[in-house]
C-alpha positions as CSV (number, residue, x, y, z in Angstrom):
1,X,105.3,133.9,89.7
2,X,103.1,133.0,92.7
3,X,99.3,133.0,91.9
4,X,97.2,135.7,93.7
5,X,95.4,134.4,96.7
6,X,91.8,135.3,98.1
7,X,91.9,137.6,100.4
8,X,89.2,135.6,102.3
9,X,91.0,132.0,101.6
10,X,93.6,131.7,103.7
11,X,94.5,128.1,102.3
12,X,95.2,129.0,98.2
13,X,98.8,127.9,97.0
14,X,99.6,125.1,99.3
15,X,101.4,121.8,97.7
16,X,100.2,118.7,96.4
17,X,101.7,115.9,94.4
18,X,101.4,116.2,90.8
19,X,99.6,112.5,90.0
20,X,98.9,110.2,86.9
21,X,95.7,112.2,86.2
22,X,96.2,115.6,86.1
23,X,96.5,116.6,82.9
24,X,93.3,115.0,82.0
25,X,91.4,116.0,85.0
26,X,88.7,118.4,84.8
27,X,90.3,120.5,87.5
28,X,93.7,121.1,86.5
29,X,94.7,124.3,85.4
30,X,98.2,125.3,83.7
31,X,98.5,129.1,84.9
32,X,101.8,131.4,84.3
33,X,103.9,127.7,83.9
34,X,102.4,126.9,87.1
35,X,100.3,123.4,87.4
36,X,97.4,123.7,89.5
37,X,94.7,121.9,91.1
38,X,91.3,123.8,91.3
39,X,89.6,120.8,92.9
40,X,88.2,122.1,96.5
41,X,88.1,125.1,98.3
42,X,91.7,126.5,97.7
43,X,93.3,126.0,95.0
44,X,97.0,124.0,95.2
45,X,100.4,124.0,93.2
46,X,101.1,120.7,92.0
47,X,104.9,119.7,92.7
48,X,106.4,116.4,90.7
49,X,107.0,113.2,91.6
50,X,109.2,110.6,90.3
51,X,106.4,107.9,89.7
52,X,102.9,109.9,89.8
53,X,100.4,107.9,91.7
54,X,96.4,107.9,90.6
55,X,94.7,111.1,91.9
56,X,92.6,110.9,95.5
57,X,90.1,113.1,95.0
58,X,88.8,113.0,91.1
59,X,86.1,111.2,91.7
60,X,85.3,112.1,94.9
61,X,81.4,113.4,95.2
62,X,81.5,117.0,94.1
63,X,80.6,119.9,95.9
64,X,79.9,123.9,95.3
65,X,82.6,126.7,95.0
66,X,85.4,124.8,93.9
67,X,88.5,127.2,93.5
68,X,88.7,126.3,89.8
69,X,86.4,128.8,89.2
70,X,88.6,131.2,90.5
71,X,91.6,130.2,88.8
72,X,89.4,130.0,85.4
73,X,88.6,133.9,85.9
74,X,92.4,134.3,86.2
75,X,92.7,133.1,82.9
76,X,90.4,135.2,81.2
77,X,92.1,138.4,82.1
């Protein structure tokens, strides 16, 4: 089951590689058996890979409205 977008973020539910640090990232959210990443503006379903890499943009510098507040609110209800 696909995740409902913002009607104002055209970008939510694109793909990125699931990596070596997901499941222990602060962003990572498990939603309807879906992994996701809430890091950034739109939120993105993470698709395997064979020999996960380490993740690109954990420790970037942070910035405001990340879209895992979004996908926490999906959670609560």
């Amino acid at each position: 089951m696909d995740i409902p977008k913002r009607k104002y973020m055209r970008w939510d539910g694109k793909y990125k590689k699931f990596t070596a640090d997901c499941t222990n990232c602060s962003w990572y959210r498990r939603i309807q058996d879906e992994d996701l990443c809430g890091w950034g503006f739109a939120f993105k379903y993470l698709t395997p890979r064979e020999k996960p890499r380490k993740c690109e943009v954990k420790n970037r510098k942070p910035f405001f409205n990340h879209s895992v507040q979004y996908l926490d609110e999906i959670l609560k209800n």
